[in-house]
LOGU-784416 format. One line per field, with one value per residue (C-alpha): x negated, y, z negated; residue in one letter. Coordinates in Angstrom, 3 decimals, m for minus. Example, Ala and Ser with C-alpha at 12.3 -4.5 7.8 and 13.67 -1.06 7.14 Angstrom:
// residues 2
x	m12.300/m13.670
y	m4.500/m1.060
z	m7.800/m7.140
miza	a/s
***
This chain:
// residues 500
x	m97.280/m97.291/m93.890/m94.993/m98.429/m96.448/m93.921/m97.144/m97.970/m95.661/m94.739/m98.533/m98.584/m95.795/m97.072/m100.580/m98.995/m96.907/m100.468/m102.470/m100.033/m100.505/m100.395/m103.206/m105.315/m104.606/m104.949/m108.740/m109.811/m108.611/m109.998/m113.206/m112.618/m111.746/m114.872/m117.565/m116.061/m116.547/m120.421/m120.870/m121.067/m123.664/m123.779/m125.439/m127.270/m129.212/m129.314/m132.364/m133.050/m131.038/m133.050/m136.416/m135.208/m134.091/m137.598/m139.212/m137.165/m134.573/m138.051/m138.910/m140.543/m141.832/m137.922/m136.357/m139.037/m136.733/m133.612/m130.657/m129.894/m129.674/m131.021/m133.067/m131.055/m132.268/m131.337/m127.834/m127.900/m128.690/m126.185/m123.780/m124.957/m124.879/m120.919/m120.551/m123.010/m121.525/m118.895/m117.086/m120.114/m119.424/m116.060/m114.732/m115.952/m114.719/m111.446/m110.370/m112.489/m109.966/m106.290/m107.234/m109.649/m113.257/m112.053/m111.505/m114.873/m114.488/m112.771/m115.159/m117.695/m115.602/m114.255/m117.542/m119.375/m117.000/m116.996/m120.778/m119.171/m116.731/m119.230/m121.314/m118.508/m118.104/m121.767/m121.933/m118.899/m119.772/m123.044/m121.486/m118.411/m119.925/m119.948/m122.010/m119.570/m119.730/m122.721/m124.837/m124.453/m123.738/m119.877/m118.694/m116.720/m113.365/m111.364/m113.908/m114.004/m110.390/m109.321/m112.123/m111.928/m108.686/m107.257/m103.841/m104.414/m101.506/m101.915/m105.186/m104.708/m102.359/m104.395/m107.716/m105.581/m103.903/m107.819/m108.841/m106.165/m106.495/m110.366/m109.943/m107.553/m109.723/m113.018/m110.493/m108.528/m109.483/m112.529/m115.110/m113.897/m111.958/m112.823/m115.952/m116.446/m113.805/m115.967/m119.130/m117.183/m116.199/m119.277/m121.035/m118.706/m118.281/m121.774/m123.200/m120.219/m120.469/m117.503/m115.536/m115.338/m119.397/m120.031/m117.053/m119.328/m122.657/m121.199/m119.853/m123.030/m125.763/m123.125/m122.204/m125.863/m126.600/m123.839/m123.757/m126.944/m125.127/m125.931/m129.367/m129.865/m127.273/m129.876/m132.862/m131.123/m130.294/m133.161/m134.826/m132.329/m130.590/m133.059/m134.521/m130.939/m129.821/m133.438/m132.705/m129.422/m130.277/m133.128/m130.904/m128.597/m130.915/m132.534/m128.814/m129.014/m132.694/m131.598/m128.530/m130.070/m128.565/m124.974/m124.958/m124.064/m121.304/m120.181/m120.287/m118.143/m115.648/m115.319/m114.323/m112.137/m110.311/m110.298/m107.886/m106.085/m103.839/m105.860/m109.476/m111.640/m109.243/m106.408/m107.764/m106.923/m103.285/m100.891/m102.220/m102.256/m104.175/m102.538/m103.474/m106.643/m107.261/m105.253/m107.477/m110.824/m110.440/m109.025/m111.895/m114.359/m113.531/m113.611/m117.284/m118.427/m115.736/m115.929/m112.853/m112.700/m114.883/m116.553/m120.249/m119.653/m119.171/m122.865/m124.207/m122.552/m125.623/m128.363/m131.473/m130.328/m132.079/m128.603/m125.662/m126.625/m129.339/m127.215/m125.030/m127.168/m129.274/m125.466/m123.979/m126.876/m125.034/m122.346/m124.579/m126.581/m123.331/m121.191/m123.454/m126.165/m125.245/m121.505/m122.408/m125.212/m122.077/m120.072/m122.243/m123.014/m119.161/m118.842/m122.056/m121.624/m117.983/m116.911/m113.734/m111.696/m111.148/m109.082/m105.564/m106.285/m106.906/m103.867/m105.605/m103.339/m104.605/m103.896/m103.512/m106.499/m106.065/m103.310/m104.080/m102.164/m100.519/m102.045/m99.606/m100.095/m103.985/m102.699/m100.991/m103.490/m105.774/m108.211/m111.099/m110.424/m109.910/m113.415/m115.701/m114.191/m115.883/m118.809/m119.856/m118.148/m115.055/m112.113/m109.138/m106.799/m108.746/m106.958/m108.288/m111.384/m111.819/m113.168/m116.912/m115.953/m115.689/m119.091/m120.852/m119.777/m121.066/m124.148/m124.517/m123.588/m127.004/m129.582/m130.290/m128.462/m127.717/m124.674/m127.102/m128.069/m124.231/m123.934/m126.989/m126.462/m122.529/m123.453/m126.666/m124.301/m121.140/m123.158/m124.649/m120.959/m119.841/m122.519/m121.742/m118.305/m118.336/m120.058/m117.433/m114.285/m115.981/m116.696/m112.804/m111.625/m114.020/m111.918/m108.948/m109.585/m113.219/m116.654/m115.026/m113.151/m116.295/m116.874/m113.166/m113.178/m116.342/m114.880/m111.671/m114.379/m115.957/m113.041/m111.064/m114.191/m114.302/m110.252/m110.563/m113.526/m110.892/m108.355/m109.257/m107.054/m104.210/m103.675/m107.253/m105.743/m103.492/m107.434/m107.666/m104.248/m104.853/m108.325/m106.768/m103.876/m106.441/m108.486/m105.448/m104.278/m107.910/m108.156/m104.749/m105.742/m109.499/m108.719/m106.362/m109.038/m111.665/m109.488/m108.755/m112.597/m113.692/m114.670/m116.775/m118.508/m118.694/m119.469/m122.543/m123.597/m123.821/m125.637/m128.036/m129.177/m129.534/m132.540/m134.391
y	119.454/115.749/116.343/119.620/117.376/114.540/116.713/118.459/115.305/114.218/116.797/116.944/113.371/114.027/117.268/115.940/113.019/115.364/117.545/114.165/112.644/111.792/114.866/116.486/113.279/113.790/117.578/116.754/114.582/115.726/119.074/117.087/115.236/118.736/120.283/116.959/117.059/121.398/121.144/118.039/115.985/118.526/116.016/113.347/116.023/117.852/115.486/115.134/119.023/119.712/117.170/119.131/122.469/120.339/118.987/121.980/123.696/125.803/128.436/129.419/132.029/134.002/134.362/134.997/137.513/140.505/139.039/140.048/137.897/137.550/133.775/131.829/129.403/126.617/127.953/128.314/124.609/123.335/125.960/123.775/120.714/121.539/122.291/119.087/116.174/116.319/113.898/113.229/110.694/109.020/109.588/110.228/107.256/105.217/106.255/105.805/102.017/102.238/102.130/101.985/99.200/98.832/99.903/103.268/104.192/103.279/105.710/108.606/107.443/108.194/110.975/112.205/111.844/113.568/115.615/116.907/118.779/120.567/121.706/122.904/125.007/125.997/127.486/128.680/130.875/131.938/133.801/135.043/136.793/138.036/141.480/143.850/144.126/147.049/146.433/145.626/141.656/139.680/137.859/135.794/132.294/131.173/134.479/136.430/134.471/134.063/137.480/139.171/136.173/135.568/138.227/138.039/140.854/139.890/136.390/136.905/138.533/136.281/132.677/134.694/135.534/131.836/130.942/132.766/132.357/128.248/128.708/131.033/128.533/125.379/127.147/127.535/124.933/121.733/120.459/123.083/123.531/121.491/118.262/118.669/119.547/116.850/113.767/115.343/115.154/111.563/110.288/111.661/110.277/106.995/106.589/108.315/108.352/112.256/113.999/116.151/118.897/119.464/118.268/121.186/123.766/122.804/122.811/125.885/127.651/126.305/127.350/130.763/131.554/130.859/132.181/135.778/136.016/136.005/134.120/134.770/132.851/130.228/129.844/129.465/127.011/124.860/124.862/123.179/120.857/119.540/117.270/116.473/115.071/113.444/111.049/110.680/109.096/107.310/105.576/103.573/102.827/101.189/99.561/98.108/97.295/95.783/93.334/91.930/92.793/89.132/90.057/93.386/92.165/90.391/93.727/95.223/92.880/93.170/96.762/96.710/93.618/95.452/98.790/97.219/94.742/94.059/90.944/90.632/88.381/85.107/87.448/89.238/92.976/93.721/96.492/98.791/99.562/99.883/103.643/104.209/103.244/105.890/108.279/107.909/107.389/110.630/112.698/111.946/112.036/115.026/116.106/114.859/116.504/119.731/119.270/121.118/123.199/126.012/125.992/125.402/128.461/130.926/129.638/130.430/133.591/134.483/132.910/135.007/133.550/133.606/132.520/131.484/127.905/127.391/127.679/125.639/122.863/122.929/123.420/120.077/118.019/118.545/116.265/113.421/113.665/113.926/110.681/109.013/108.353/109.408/107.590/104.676/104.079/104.768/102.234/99.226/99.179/99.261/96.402/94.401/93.927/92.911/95.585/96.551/93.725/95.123/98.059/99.046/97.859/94.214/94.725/95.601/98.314/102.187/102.388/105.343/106.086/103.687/101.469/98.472/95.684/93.169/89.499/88.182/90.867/90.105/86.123/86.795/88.861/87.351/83.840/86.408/89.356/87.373/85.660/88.725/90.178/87.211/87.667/91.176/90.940/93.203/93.385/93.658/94.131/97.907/98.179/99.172/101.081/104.105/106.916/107.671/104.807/102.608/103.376/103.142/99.463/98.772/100.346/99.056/94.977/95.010/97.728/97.630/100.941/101.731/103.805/106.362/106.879/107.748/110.473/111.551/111.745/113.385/115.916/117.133/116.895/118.352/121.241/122.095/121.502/124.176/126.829/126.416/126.784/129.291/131.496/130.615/131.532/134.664/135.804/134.541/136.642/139.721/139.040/139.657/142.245/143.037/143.082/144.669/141.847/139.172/140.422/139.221/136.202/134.653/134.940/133.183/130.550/129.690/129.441/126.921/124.625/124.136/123.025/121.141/119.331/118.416/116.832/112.960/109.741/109.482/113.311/113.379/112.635/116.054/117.211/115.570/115.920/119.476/119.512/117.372/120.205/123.353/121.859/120.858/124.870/125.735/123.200/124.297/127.955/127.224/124.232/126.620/129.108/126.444/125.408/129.132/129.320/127.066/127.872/130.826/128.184/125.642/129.297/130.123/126.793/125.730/129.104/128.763/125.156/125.551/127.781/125.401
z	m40.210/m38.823/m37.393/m35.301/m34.611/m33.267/m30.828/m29.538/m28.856/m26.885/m25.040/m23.819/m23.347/m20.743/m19.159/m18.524/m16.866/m14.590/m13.176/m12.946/m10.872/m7.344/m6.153/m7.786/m7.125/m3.229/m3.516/m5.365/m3.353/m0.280/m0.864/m1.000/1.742/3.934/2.699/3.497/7.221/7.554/6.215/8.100/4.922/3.418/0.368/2.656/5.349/2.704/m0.625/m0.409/0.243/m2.942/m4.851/m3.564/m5.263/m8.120/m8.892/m8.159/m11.136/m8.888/m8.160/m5.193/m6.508/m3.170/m2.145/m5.765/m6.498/m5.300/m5.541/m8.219/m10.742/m14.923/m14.927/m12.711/m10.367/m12.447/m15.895/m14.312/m13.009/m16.862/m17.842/m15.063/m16.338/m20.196/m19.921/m17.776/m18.828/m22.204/m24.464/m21.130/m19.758/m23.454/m24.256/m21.152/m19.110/m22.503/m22.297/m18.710/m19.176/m22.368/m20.845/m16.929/m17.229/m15.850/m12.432/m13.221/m12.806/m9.139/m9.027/m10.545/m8.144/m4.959/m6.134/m7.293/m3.910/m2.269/m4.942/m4.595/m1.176/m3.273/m5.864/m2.933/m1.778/m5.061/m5.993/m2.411/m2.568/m6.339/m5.179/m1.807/m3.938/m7.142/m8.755/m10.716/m13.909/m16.153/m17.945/m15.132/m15.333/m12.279/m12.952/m10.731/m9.651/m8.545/m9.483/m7.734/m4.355/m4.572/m5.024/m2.456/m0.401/0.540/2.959/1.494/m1.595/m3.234/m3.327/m4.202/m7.158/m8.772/m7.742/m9.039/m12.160/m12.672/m12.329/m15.453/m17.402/m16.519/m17.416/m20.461/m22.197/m21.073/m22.820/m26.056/m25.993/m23.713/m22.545/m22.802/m26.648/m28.853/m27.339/m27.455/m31.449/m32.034/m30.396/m32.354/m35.114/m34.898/m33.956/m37.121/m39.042/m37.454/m37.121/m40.667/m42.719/m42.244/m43.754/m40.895/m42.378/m43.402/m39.306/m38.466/m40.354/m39.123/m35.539/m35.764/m37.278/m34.562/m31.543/m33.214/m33.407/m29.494/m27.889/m29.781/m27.250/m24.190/m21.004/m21.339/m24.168/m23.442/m20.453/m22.307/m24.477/m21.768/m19.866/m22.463/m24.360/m21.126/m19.259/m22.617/m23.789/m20.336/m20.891/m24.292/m23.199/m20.259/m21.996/m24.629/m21.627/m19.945/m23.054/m23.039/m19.044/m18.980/m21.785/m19.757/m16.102/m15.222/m15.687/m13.832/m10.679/m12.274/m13.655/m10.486/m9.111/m12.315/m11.717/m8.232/m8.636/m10.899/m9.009/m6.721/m8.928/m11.698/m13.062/m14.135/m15.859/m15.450/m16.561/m19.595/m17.679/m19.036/m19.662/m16.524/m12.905/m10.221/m9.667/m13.865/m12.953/m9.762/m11.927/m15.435/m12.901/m11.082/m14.159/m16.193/m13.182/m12.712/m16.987/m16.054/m13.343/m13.164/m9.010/m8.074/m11.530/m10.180/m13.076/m12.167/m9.468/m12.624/m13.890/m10.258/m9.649/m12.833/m10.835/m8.841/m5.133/m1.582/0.162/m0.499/0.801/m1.821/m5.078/m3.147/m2.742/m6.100/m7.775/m5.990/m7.070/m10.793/m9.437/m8.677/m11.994/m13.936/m12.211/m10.042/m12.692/m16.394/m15.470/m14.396/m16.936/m19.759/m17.451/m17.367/m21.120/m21.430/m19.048/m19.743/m23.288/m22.910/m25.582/m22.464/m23.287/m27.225/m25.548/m25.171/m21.617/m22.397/m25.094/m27.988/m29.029/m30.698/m34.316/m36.431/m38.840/m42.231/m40.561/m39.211/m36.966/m38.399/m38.114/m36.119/m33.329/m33.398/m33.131/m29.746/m28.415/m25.144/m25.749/m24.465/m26.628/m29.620/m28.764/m27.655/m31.044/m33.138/m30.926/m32.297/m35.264/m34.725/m36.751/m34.500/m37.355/m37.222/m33.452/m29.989/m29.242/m27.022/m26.370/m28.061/m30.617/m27.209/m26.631/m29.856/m30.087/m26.850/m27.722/m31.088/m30.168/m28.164/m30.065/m33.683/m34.824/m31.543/m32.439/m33.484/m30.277/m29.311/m32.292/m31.511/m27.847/m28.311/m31.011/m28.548/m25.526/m27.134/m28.474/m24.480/m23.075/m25.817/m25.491/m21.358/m21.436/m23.931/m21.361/m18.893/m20.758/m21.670/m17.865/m17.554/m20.462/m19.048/m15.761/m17.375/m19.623/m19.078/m20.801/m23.959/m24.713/m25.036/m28.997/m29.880/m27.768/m29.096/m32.572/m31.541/m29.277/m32.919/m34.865/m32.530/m32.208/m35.925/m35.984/m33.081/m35.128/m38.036/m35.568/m36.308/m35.516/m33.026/m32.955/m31.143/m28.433/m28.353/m27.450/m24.357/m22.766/m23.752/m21.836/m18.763/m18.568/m18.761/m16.230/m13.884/m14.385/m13.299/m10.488/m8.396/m7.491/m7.110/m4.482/m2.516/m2.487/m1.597/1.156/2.597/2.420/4.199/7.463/5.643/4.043/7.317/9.467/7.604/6.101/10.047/10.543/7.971/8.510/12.555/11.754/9.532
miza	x/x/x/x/x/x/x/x/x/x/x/x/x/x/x/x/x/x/x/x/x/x/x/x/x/x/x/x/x/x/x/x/x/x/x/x/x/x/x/x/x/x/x/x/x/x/x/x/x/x/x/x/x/x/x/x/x/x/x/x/x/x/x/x/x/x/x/x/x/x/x/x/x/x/x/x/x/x/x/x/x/x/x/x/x/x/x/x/x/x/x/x/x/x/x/x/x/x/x/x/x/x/x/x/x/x/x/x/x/x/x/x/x/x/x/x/x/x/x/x/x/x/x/x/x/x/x/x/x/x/x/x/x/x/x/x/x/x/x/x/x/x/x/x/x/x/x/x/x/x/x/x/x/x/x/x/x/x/x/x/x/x/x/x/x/x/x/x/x/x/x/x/x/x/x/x/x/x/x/x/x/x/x/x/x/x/x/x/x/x/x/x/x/x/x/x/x/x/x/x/x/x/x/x/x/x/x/x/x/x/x/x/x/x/x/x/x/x/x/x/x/x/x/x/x/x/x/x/x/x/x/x/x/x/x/x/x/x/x/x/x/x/x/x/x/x/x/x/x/x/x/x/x/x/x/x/x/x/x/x/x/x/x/x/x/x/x/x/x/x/x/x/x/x/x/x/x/x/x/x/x/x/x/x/x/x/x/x/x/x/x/x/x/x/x/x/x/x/x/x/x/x/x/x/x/x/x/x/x/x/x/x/x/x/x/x/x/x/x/x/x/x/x/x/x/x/x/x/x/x/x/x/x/x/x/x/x/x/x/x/x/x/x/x/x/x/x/x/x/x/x/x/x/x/x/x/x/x/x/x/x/x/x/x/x/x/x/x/x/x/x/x/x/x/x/x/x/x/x/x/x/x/x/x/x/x/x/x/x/x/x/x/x/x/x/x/x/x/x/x/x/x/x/x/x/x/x/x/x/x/x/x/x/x/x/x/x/x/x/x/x/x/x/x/x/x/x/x/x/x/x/x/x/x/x/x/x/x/x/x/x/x/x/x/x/x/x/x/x/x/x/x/x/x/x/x/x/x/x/x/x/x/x/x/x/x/x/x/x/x/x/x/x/x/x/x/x/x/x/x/x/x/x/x/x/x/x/x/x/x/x/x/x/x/x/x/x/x/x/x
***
């Protein structure tokens, strides 16, 4: 088994290198990019617009009284917001910070603002394109604005296709799955010496029982648990920030000196590069906050709706909630506490679980690492950090127990992210093979989240190349749809807004 393990390994390690390579950054971003210029930077125009209908719960309740719809638009922003504000803001933001050093998150940040344009394009096209499927549900998203978008049928058919399949397999396999029950997993165990396999079980029950119910209930769900899990997050972060408010500008400065250079912190930034560190920044910015998946658009497509323009707008302020603030809060108590420099970035290499590095590795390593170790008390004999384990430290060298917070905060966001995307590779599945298949594919959903829960050590990682591939398969045909779409989306954005 450790020998199939380790060639699945590798050969992911290499694939997911190959779709996050230049190319898809440029394609990403530029996508972005395209789509700020067409709305007139809609992000910036109307932010504060989308921020209205946030606050005001997604209800205008005069306009949606009569419209058609399973969920309210707000229900299907928290639905948005449950499959993205999830272990990627802690384990996500941890491992870019982890091997492309605190610049990375530079990176999230640009790609994320232009980013809110492309999830407005997204949610916008979602509602515009959607169907009545065969049991009177409203299904819709990238597959369905690809296919009924794009003029070229055949085209269509097969980027709308490549779109579900991508999705499907990222709800089983990647990010919306796997990853997610793996990083609850660890955290439980890290953090309460819970056994893996009794946290596998317990996951599995509480998301079995939610998502039997359909989006509907998934809805409900989220509409209560998400904005009551993003404060209970943000409030230990900034517990973390208030207590070292004198070194965050300092941090700042860090993470943009090393956004655009090989050395940091009189030379303690080793072993990356400034084009691992757009690469990793973007790649998990985008595991974050899914602009350029399509994802949220699928969520959306379920949502009561006015105009096209309004899901738009209340879906892109998902974007800024997900990178701008719940990112960068995970990024400074990363970089504040110093806990960065005891990662493979600074040279502290990953071990396997119950090896350790030998002494005279830890002898060699960097003056700082060695002393920010004794500091908090690390062993470095027990390797690098990353990922939620990254986080925990950081968390846990400034509050009393503070890892709790982090197990806590990743099983309550991994079990959102999983009842949201469960809901998404189901309306990809029903693309495929329609409503008939969801009974089968919610079965296979449950069992893959609890193996993915047992995965533990340096096969973890298998998990998130998987998740970075999936989401990759997704991106490609929903950027090329985004990008035949858009003057439909600059046509009657321009329309809509020259009235008000």
């Amino acid at each position: 088994m450790t020998g199939i393990l380790d060639a699945i390994y590798a050969f992911m390690d290499s694939f997911v290198k190959f779709m996050w390579g230049n190319w898809m950054i440029v394609l990403l971003v530029g996508t972005g990019i395209l789509l700020s210029f067409v709305t007139r930077f809609i992000q910036f125009r109307k932010f504060f617009l989308s921020l209205k209908y946030l606050f005001q719960g997604g209800k205008k309740s005069k306009i949606l009284k009569d419209t058609e719809g399973d969920i309210s638009p707000f229900a299907a922003l928290m639905t948005a917001l449950a499959a993205t504000v999830g272990n990627g803001n802690i384990a996500g933001v941890a491992a870019a910070i982890a091997t492309g050093g605190p610049g990375a998150p530079l990176w999230m940040w640009i790609s994320g603002l232009f980013g809110m344009a492309t999830k407005y394009a997204e949610c916008f096209l979602g509602v515009k394109y959607r169907k009545v499927a065969e049991d009177g549900s409203m299904a819709g998203g990238p597959m369905y604005y690809i296919r009924y978008g794009i003029k070229n049928k055949p085209f269509a058919k097969f980027l709308g296709m490549l779109f579900a399949v991508g999705g499907g397999m990222t709800a089983l396999l990647g990010t919306g799955n796997m990853m997610q029950s793996n990083s609850m997993a660890l955290a439980m165990r890290q953090q309460f010496g819970v056994p893996t396999i009794l946290s596998a079980i317990v996951i599995t029950v509480l998301v079995g029982i939610v998502i039997l119910g359909g989006i509907k209930r998934i809805g409900a769900v989220a509409e209560k648990l998400v904005p009551a899990m993003i404060i209970f997050y943000l409030g230990g972060a900034l517990a973390i920030l208030i207590s070292r408010y004198t070194q965050i500008d300092d941090a700042f400065v860090l993470i943009f000196k090393s956004a655009f250079s090989l050395q940091a912190a009189g030379g303690a930034l080793i072993g990356t590069s400034v084009q691992k560190a757009i690469s990793l920044g973007v790649r998990r910015g985008v595991l974050s906050n899914e602009a350029g998946l399509g994802s949220a658009a699928i969520a959306q497509s379920a949502a009561k709706s006015p105009d096209p323009t309004f899901n738009g707008l209340l879906g892109m302020t998902g974007v800024f909630i997900d990178t701008i603030l719940v990112n960068t809060l995970t990024t400074l108590t990363i970089v504040v506490t110093g806990v960065w420099k005891l990662t493979p970035a600074c040279g502290v290499e990953l071990v396997k679980e119950g090896q350790k590095l030998a002494p005279d590795v830890v002898n060699n390593l960097h003056p700082q690492v060695i002393d920010m170790a004794h500091k908090i008390g690390y062993d470095l004999s027990a390797g690098g950090l990353s990922s939620t384990a990254l986080t925990v430290e950081a968390f846990n060298s400034v509050i009393p127990f503070g890892g709790i917070i982090i197990a806590i905060g990743s099983l309550i966001f991994g079990y959102t992210t999983l009842l949201g995307w469960a809901y998404y590779g189901e309306q990809c599945f029903g693309y495929i093979w329609g409503v008939k298949s969801d009974k089968i594919y919610r079965t296979v959903f449950i069992a893959l989240l609890f193996f993915g829960a047992l995965l533990t050590g340096h096969y973890m990682d298998i998990v998130w190349n998987l998740g970075d591939s999936f989401n990759a398969i997704m991106a490609i045909p929903n950027l090329i749809g985004l990008l035949f779409l858009s003057s439909i989306v600059s046509k009657i954005t321009k329309e809509t807004f020259s009235k008000s």
